[in-house]
C-alpha positions in Angstrom: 0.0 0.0 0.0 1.4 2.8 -1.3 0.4 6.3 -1.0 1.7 8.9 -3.7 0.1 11.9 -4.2 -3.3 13.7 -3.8 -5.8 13.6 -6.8 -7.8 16.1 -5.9 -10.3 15.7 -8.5 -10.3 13.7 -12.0 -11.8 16.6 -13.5 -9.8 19.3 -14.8 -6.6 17.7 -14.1 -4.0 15.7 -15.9 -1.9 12.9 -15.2 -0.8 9.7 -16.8 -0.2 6.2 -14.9 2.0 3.6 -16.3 2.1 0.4 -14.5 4.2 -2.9 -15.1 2.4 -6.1 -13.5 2.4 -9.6 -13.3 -1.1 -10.9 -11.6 -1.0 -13.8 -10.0 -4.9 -13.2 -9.3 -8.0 -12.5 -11.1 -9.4 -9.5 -9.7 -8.3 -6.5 -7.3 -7.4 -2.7 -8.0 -4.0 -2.1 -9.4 -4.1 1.4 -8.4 -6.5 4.0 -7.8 -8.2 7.3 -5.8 -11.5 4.9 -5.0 -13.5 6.3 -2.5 -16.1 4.1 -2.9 -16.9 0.6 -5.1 -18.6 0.3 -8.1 -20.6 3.6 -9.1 -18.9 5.3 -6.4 -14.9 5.0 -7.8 -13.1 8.5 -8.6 -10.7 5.9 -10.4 -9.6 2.9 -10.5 -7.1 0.7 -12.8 -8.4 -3.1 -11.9 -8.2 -6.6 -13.0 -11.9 -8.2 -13.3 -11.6 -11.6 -14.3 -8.7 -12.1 -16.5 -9.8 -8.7 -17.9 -8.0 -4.9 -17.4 -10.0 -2.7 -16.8 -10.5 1.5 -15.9 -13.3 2.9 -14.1 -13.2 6.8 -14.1 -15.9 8.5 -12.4 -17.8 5.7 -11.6 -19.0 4.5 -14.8 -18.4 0.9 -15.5 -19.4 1.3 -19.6 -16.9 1.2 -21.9 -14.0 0.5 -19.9 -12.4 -2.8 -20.6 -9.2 -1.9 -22.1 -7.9 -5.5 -22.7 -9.3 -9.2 -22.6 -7.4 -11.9 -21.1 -4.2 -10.9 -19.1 -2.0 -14.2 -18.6 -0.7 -14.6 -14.8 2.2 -15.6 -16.2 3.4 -12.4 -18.2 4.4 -8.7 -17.3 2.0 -6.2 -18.8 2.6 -2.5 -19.2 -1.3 -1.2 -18.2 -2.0 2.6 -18.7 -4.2 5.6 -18.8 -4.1 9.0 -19.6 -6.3 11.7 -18.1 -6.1 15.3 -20.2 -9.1 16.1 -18.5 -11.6 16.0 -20.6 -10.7 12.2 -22.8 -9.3 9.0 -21.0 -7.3 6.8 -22.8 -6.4 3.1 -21.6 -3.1 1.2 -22.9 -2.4 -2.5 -23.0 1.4 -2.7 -23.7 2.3 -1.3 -27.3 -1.5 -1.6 -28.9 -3.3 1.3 -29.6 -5.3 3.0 -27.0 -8.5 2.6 -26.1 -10.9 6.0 -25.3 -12.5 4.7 -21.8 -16.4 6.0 -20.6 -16.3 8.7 -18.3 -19.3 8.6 -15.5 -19.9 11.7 -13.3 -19.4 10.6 -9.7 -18.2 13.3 -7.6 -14.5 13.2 -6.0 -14.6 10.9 -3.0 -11.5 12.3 -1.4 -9.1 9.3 -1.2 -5.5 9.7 -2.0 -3.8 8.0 -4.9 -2.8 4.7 -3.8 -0.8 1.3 -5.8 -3.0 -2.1 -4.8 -5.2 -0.9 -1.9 -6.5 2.8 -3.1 -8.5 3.4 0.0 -5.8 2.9 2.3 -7.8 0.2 4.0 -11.1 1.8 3.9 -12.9 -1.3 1.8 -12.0 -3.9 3.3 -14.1 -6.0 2.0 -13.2 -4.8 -2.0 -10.5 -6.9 -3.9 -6.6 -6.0 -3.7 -4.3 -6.4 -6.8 -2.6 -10.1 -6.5 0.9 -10.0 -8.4 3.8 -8.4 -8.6 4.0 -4.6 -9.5 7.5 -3.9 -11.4 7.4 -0.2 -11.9 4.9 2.3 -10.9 4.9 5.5 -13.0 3.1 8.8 -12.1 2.9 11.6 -14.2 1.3 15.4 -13.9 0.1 15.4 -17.5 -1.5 13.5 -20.4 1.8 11.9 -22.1 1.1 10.9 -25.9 0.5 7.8 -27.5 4.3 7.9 -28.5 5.4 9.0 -25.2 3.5 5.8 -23.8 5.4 3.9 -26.4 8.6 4.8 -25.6 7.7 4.1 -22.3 7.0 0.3 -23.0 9.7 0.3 -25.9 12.3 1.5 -23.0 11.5 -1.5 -20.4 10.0 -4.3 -22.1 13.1 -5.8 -22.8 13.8 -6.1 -19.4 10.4 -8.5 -18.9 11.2 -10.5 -21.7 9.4 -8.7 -24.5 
C-alpha cells in the first residue's frame, strides 16, 4: 500500500499512470483514488476476471481496455487523463478511449493495490507483482506511452 500523491479531482486535471504487472490473481485494483466501489470510484485501474480494466468517475461502460491478461506475463497497463478524454493502454496496442461517469470526488488519496488505504476492506486487492509504478502530472502521448514500454519491455522478456 502505497500512497503517492493527492488527486484532488479527475476533473480538470491531468496525469498519466504507467504500470508494469504480473497478476498472479484475477481480480483486485491495481491502483486507484477509490473512495467508494462500483458507481462510487473516482478511479480505479483493476483486473476483473482475467480482464483490465479503468473505471473513471464511476462509470463501468466502456472500460475494458484488454481481454485476457495471462498470470504468467508482465503487462505495461496505462491511462491518460487530459481532463476531458481518458485513454487506456495494454502494452504497445493502440489505445483505447474509456467511458467517463460523473461521480463526484470521494477524497481518497492515490494509492498502488489498496486505493483506499484500507477503507474497503471488504473490496478486492491487486494479486501479483507490480515492477514499476509510474506517475505523471500530465497526459503523455501515445508515443510518449510507447517509448515508455519500448524502454523496459526488454527487461520482462518482451
Amino acid at each position: 500500500n502505497t500512497e503517492i500523491s493527492n488527486c484532488d479531482s479527475v476533473s480538470g486535471n491531468e496525469f498519466t499512470i504507467i504500470t508494469w504487472i504480473k497478476p498472479s490473481g484475477t481480480s483486485g485494483i491495481i491502483c486507484g483514488a477509490a473512495g467508494g466501489i462500483g458507481s462510487s470510484t473516482t478511479f480505479a485501474k483493476y483486473m476483473n476476471g482475467s480482464t483490465f480494466n479503468i473505471r473513471i468517475k464511476g462509470t463501468s461502460s466502456n472500460n475494458t481496455v484488454k481481454s485476457s491478461l495471462s498470470n504468467s506475463l508482465y503487462h505495461m497497463v496505462s491511462y491518460t487523463w487530459d481532463g476531458t478524454t481518458g485513454l487506456g493502454y495494454y502494452n504497445n496496442e493502440p489505445p483505447v478511449e474509456i467511458g467517463i461517469g460523473s461521480v463526484d470526488n470521494q477524497g481518497y488519496n492515490f494509492g498502488l493495490a489498496d486505493p483506499t488505504n484500507g477503507a474497503l476492506t471488504n473490496y478486492p486487492r491487486f494479486s501479483g507483482n507490480i515492477a514499476i509504478s509510474l506517475v505523471y502530472n500530465r497526459a503523455l502521448s501515445s508515443t510518449e506511452i510507447l517509448q515508455n514500454y519500448n524502454a523496459q519491455k526488454s527487461r520482462f522478456g518482451l
